[in-house]
N, C-alpha and C positions, 0 to 999 in steps of 0.2 A: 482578489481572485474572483472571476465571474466563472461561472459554470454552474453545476446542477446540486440539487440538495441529495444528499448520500448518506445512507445509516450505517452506523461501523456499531461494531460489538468489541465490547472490553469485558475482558474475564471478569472481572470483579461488578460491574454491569449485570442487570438482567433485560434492563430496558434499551433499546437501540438509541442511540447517541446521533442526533445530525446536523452534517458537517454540509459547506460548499466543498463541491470537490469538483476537478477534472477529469472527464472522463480522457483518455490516452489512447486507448485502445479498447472496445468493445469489451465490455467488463473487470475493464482495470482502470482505476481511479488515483489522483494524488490529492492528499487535504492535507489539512493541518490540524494537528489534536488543538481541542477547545484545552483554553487557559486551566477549565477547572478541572483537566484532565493529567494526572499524573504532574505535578508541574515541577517536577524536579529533572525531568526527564529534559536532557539534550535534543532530544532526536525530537524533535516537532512533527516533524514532516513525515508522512506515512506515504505508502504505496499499496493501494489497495483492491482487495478481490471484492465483486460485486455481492457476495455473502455479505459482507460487512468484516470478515474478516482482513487485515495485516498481513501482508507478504514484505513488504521491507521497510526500514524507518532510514530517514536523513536527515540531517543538521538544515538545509534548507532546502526551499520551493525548487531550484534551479537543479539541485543534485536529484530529486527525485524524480521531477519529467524526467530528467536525461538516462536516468535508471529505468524509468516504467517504458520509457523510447525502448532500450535497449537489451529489455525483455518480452517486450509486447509479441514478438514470432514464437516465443517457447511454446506454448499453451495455449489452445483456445480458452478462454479466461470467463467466457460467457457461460461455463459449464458449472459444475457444482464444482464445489472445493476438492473435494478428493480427486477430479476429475484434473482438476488446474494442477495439484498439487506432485501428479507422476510424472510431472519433466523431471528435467537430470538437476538433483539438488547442486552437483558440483558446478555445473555450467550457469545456473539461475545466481547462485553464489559469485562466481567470478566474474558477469556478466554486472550484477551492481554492485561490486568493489571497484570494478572500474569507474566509478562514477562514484564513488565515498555514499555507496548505498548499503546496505548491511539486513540480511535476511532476519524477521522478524521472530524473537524468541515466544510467540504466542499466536 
């Protein structure tokens, strides 16, 4: 994966974590959690807000472009979180199931 270096936060985390990531859409990013990151976890693949927080996780690189594609019009994304976060959970939600993307429990 080439693109740009990106800090994600994990709850358990106080320090920022950086990943390569893709930027998709002007504050929304796709990486992939480091190995020594939850490594039990299925879902590699994140969809991410330029906070460094997790908007969706996916099983792989392909599912989650094609979910951050297919969110990128909901939200200005370049906003603060709370800002990203008042689109319509229901439509954000079905919007990456289509794409075996799944909104991030954290």
């Amino acid at each position: 994966m080439t693109g740009t270096v990106h800090a994600i936060r994990i709850l358990r985390s106080t320090d920022p974590i950086h990943v390569q990531a893709i930027e998709v859409s002007p504050g929304l990013y796709v990486y992939r959690l480091p190995d020594t990151v939850n490594p039990d976890d299925l879902y590699r693949w994140r969809i991410g807000h330029h906070t460094g927080l997790a908007v969706a996780v996916a099983m792989s690189e392909a599912n989650a472009l094609a979910g951050a594609a297919t969110i990128a019009d909901l939200a200005d994304w370049t906003q603060d979180a709370d800002a990203s976060a008042s689109t319509s959970g229901a439509e954000l939600a079905k919007r990456l199931r289509r794409n075996s993307c799944y909104r991030a429990g954290y």
